[in-house]
FILUMLUM-823775 format. One record per residue: x, z, y of N, C-alpha, C in turn. Coordinates in pm, whole numbers, padded with zeros to 5 digits, always signed. Last residue first. Layout:
XZYXZYXZY/...
//
This chain:
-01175+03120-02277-01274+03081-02380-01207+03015-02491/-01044+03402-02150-01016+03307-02162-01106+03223-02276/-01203+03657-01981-01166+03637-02090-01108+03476-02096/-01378+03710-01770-01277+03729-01759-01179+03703-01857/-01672+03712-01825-01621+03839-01801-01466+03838-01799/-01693+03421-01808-01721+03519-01731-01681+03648-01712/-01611+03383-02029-01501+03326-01935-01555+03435-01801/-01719+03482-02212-01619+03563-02198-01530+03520-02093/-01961+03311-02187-02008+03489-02158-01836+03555-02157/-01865+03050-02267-01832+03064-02162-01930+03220-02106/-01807+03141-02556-01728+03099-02487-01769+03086-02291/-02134+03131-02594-02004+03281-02631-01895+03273-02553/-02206+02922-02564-02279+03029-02485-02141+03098-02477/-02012+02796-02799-02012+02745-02607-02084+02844-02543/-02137+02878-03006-01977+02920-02966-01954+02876-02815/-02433+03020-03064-02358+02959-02998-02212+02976-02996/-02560+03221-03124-02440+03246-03205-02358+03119-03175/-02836+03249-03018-02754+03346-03018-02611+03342-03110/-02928+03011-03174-02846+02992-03016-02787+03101-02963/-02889+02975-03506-02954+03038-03386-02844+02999-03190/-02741+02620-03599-02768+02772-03599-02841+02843-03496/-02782+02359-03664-02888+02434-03642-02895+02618-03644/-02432+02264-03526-02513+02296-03641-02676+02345-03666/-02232+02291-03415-02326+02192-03380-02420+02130-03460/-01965+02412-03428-02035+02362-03524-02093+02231-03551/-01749+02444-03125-01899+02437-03204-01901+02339-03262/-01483+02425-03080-01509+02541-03104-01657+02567-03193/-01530+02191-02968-01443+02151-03139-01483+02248-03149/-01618+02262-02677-01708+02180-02787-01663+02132-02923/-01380+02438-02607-01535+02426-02611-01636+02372-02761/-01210+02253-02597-01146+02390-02621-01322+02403-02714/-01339+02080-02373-01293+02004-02531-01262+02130-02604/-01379+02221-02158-01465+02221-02228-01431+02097-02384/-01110+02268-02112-01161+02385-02150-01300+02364-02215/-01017+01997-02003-00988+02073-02142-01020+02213-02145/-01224+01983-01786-01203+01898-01897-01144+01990-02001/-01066+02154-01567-01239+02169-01674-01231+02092-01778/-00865+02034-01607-00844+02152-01616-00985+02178-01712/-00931+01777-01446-00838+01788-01588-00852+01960-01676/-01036+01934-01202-01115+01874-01331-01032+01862-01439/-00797+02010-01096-00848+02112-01160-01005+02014-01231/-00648+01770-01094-00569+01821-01176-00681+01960-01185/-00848+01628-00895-00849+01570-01022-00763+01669-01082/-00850+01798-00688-00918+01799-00735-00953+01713-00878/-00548+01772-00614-00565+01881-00641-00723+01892-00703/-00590+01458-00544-00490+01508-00665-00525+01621-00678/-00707+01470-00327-00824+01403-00450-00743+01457-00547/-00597+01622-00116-00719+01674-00190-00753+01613-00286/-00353+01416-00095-00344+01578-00167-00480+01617-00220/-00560+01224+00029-00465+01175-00063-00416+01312-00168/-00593+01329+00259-00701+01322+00172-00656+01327+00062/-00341+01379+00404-00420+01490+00369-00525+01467+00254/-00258+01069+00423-00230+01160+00280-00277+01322+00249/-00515+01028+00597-00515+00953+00447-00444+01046+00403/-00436+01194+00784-00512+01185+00730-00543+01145+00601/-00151+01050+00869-00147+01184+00825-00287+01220+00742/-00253+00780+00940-00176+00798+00817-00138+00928+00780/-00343+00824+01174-00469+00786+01105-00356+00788+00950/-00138+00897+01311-00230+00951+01292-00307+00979+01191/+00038+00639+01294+00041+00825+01173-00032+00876+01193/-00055+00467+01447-00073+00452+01284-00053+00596+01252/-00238+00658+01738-00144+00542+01663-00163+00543+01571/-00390+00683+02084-00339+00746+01909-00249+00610+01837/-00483+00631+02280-00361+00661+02321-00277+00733+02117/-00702+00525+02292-00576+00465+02302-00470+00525+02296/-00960+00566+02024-00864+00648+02162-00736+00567+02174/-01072+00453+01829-01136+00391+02002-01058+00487+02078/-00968+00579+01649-01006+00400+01656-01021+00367+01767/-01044+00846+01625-00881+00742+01653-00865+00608+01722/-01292+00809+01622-01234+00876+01727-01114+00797+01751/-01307+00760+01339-01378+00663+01417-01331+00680+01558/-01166+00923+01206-01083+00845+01206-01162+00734+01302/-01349+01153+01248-01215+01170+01319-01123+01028+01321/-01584+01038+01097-01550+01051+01229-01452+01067+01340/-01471+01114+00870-01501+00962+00905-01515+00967+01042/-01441+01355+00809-01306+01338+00860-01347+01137+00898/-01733+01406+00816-01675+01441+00963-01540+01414+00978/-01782+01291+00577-01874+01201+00720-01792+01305+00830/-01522+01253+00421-01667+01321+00403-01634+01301+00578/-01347+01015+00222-01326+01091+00335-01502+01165+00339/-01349+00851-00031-01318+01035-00064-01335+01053+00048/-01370+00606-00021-01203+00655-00076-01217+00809-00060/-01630+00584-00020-01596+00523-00113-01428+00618-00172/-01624+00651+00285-01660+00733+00181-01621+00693+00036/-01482+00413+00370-01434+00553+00422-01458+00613+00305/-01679+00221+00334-01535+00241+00257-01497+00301+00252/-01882+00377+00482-01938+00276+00367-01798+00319+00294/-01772+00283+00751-01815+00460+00683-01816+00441+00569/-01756+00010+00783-01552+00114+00754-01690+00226+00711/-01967-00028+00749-01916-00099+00638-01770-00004+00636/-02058+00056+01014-02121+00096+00914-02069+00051+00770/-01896-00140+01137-01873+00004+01189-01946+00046+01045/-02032-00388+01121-01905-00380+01076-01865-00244+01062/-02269-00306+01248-02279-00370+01056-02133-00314+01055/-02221-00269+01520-02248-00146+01440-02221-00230+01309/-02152-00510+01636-02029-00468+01594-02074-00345+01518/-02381-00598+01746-02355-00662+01591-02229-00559+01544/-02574-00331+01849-02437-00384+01871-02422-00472+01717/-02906-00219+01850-02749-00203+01832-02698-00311+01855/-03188-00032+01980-03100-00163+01983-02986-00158+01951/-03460+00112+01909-03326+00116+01914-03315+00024+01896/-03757+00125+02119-03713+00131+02023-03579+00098+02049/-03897+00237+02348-03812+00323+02273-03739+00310+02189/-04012+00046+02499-04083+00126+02414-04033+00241+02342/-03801-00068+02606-03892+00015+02675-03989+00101+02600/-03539-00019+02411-03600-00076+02447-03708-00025+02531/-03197+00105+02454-03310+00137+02398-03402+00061+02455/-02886+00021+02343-02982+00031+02443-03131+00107+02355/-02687+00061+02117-02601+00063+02245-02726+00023+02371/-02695+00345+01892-02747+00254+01996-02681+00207+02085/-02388+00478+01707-02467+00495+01830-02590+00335+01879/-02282+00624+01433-02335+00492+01499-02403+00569+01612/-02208+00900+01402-02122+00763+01390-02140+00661+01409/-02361+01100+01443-02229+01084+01573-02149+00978+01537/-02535+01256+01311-02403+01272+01240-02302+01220+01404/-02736+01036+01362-02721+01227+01407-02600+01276+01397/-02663+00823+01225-02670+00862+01427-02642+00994+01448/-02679+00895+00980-02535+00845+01068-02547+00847+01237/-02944+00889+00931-02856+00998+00962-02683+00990+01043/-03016+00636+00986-03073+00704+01160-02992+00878+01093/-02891+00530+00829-02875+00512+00941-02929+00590+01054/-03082+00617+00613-02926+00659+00640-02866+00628+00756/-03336+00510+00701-03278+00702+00691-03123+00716+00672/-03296+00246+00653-03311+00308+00758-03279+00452+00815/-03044+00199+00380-03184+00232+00393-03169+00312+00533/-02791-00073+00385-02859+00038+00363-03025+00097+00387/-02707-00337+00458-02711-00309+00256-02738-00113+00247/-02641-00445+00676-02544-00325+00633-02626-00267+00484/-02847-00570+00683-02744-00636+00734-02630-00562+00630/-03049-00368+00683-03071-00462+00599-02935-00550+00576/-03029-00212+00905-02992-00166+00773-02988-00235+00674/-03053-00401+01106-02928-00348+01108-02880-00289+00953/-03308-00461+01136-03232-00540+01105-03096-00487+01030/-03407-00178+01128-03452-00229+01028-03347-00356+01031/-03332-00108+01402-03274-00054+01294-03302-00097+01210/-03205-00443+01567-03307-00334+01575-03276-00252+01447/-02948-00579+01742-03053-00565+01643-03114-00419+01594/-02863-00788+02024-02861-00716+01943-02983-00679+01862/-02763-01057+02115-02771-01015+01982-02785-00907+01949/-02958-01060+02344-02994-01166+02204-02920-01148+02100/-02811-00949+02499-02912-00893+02469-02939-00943+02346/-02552-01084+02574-02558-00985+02475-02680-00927+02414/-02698-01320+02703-02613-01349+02565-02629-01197+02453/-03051-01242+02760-02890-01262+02823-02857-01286+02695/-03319-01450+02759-03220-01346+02717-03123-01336+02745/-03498-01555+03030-03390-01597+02954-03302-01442+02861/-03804-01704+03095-03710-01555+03091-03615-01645+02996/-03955-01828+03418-03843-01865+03336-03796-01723+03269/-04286-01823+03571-04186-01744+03545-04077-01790+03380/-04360-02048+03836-04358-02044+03675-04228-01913+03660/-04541-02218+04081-04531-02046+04005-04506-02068+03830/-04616-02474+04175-04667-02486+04068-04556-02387+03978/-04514-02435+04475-04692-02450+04451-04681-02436+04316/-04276-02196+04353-04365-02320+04442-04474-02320+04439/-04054-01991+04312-04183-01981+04393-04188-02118+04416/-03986-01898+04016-03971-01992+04069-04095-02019+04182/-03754-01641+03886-03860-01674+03934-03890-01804+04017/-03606-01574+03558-03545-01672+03691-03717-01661+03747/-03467-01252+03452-03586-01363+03444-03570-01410+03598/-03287-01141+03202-03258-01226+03336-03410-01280+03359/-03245-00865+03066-03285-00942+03062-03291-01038+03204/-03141-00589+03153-03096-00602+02972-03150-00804+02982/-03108-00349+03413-03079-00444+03345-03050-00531+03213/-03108-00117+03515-03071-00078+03407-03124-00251+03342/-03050-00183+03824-02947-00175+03727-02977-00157+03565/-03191-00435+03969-03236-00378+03939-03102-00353+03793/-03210-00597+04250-03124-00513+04265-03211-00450+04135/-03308-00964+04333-03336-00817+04271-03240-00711+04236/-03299-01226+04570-03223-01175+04425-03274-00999+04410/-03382-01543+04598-03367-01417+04634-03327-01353+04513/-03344-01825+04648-03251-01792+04531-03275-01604+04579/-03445-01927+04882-03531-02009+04755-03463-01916+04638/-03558-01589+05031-03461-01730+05015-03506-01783+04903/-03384-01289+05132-03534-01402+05101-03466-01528+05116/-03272-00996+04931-03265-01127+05043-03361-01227+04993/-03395-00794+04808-03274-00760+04877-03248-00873+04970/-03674-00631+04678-03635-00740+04756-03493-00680+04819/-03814-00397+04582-03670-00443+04479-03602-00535+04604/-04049-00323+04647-03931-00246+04642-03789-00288+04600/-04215-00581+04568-04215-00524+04716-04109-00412+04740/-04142-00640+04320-04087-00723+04414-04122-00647+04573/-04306-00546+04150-04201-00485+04163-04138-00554+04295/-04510-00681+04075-04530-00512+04103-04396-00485+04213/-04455-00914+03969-04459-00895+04105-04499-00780+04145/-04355-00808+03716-04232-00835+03777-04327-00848+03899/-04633-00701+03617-04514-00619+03646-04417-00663+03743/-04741-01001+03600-04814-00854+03687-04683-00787+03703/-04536-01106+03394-04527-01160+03493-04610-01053+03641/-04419-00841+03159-04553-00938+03198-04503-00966+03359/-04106-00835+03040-04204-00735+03137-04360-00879+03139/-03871-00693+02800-04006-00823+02865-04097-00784+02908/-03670-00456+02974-03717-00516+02874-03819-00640+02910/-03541-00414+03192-03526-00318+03032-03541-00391+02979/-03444-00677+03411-03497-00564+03358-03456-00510+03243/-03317-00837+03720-03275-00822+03598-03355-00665+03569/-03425-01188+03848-03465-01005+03825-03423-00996+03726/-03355-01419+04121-03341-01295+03944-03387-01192+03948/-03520-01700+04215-03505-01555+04228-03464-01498+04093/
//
């Protein structure tokens, strides 16, 4: 007999169940049960032995502590990346706990790089979207990159910018034990404020 369940049930449970589940009698009866994660073979003879077998996929998947460990992060980042909409569970155990996909490590390694090259967790998402819509292509995901590609240049040419205002800055001071009311960096940046060039 099969029964397919959530999770590892105690042998009490699985014959709980057998008075609603039965679909055909026979040495090979079989259980109608969809949310399915585990195979357990039943064996009616005189000498009753319940067989469990993990399914293939069940056996690999891994729990969040595996998963973060795998993926070289801390649990809280992962369970923010859920919230966020970039990893998903692909079951939950009876107890509740989360089950993933080996394929999350790999998924969690493109966010990992993503961020590394400048994308922020919602254009990582747009490119996680791409990934799994068929019907998108390379420019897609290549209009993106050079959108990013403009933001890092427009944000390195106005750091360059800070940069030499604070070299302007700091030759401007002494750096001397004078009062701090005579600062040239306070001074300098009380006139940037008011509009003044430092």
């Amino acid at each position: 007999m099969e029964l397919l369940v959530a999770d590892w049930l105690k042998f009490s449970d699985v014959l709980a169940m057998l008075a609603d589940s039965v679909v055909d009698y026979g040495s090979a009866t079989h259980l109608n049960m969809p949310e399915a994660r585990l195979k357990i073979v039943l064996d009616f003879g005189v000498h009753s032995k319940v067989y469990t077998m993990v399914l293939a996929e069940q056996a690999r998947m891994l729990t969040i502590g595996k998963l973060a460990a795998i993926a070289e992060i801390s649990t809280d980042s992962l369970r923010y990346y859920e919230r966020e909409g970039l990893v998903r569970p692909a079951s939950l155990t009876r107890a509740g706990y989360r089950l993933y996909g080996e394929d999350s490590a790999q998924r969690i390694q493109f966010i990992k790089h993503a961020q590394a090259c400048g994308f922020t967790l919602a254009e990582i998402r747009e490119l996680l979207e791409l990934r799994e819509h068929t019907t998108a292509c390379c420019s897609d995901v290549r209009r993106l990159a050079v959108e990013k590609k403009l933001q890092i240049e427009a944000r390195i040419k106005a750091l360059k910018t800070m940069s030499k205002a604070l070299d302007i800055m700091i030759s401007n001071c002494a750096g001397d034990a004078i009062p701090v009311g005579e600062c040239a960096i306070l001074a300098a940046l009380e006139e940037a404020k008011s509009g003044k060039k430092p």
